[in-house]
C-alpha positions in Angstrom: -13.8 11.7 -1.8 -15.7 14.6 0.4 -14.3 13.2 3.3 -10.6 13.1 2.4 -10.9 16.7 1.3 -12.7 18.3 4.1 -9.7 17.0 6.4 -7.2 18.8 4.1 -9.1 21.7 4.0 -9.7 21.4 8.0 -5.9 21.4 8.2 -5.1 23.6 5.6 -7.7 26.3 7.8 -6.0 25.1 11.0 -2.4 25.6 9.8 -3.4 29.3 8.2 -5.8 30.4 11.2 -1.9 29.4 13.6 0.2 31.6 11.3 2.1 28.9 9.2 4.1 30.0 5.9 4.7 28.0 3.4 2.1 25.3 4.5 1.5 21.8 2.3 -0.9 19.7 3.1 -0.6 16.1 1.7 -3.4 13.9 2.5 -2.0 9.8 2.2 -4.3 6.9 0.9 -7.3 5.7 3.1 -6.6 2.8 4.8 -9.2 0.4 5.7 -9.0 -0.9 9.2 -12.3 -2.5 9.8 -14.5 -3.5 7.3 -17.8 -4.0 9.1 -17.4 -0.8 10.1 -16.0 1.4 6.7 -13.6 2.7 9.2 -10.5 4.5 7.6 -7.3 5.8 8.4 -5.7 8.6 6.9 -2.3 9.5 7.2 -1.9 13.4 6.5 1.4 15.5 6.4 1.7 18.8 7.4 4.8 21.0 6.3 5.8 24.5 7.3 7.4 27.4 8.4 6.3 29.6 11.6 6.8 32.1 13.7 7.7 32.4 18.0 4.6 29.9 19.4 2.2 29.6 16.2 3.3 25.8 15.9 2.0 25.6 19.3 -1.2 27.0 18.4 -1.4 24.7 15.6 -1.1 21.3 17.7 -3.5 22.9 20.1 -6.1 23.3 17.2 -5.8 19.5 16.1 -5.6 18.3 19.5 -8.9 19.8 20.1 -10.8 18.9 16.5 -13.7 16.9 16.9 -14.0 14.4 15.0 -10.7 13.1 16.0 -7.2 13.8 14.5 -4.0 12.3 16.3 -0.6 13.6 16.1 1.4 10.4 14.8 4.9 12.2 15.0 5.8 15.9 15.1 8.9 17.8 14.6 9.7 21.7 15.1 13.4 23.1 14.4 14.2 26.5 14.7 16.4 28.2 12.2 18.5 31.6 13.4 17.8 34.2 10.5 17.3 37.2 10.8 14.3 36.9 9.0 11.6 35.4 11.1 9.2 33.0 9.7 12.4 30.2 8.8 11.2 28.1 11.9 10.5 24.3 10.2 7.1 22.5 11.0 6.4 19.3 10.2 3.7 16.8 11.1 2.1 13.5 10.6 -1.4 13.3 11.8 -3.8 10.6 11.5 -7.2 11.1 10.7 -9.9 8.3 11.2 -13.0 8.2 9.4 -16.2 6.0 9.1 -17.3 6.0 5.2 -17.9 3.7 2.7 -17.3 5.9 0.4 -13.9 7.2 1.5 -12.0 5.6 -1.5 -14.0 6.4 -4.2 -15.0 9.9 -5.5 
């Protein structure tokens, strides 16, 4: 739907305007937590390399967004190269969205 690909282009804009390499976005499948009210959640993953405090930047950005996105779990592992950019990123961030339309396209 519109909704579930405005969020991955949201993060996809989020993780490029922080710097990430190598980003995927994979949005999950909506699922409904209140009927009466079409509201959704989305579980989306985000994967990637960066570089000194960009992943920093990035969980600023989402923590900010309006309307809401939640860090579920996040990890960040720094890799000694002597290339920089190796740094691993990956998150799971929910997304909650009121639609009825959510799951259909």
């Amino acid at each position: 739907s519109q909704a579930l690909a405005a969020i991955q282009t949201t993060l996809r804009k989020l993780s490029s305007d922080s710097a990430f390499k190598k980003t995927t976005v994979t949005v999950g499948t909506p699922l409904l937590l209140d009927e009466a009210l079409d509201l959704y959640q989305v579980r989306i993953r985000v994967r990637g390399s960066y570089i000194s405090d960009s992943a920093l930047l990035f969980v600023a950005r989402v923590e900010d967004f309006r309307p809401t996105l939640s860090i579920e779990n996040m990890s960040m592992a720094v890799v000694p190269s002597r290339t920089p950019g190796h740094n691993r990123f990956n998150a799971d961030i929910l997304a909650y969205v009121i639609e009825s339309s959510v799951t259909s396209d």
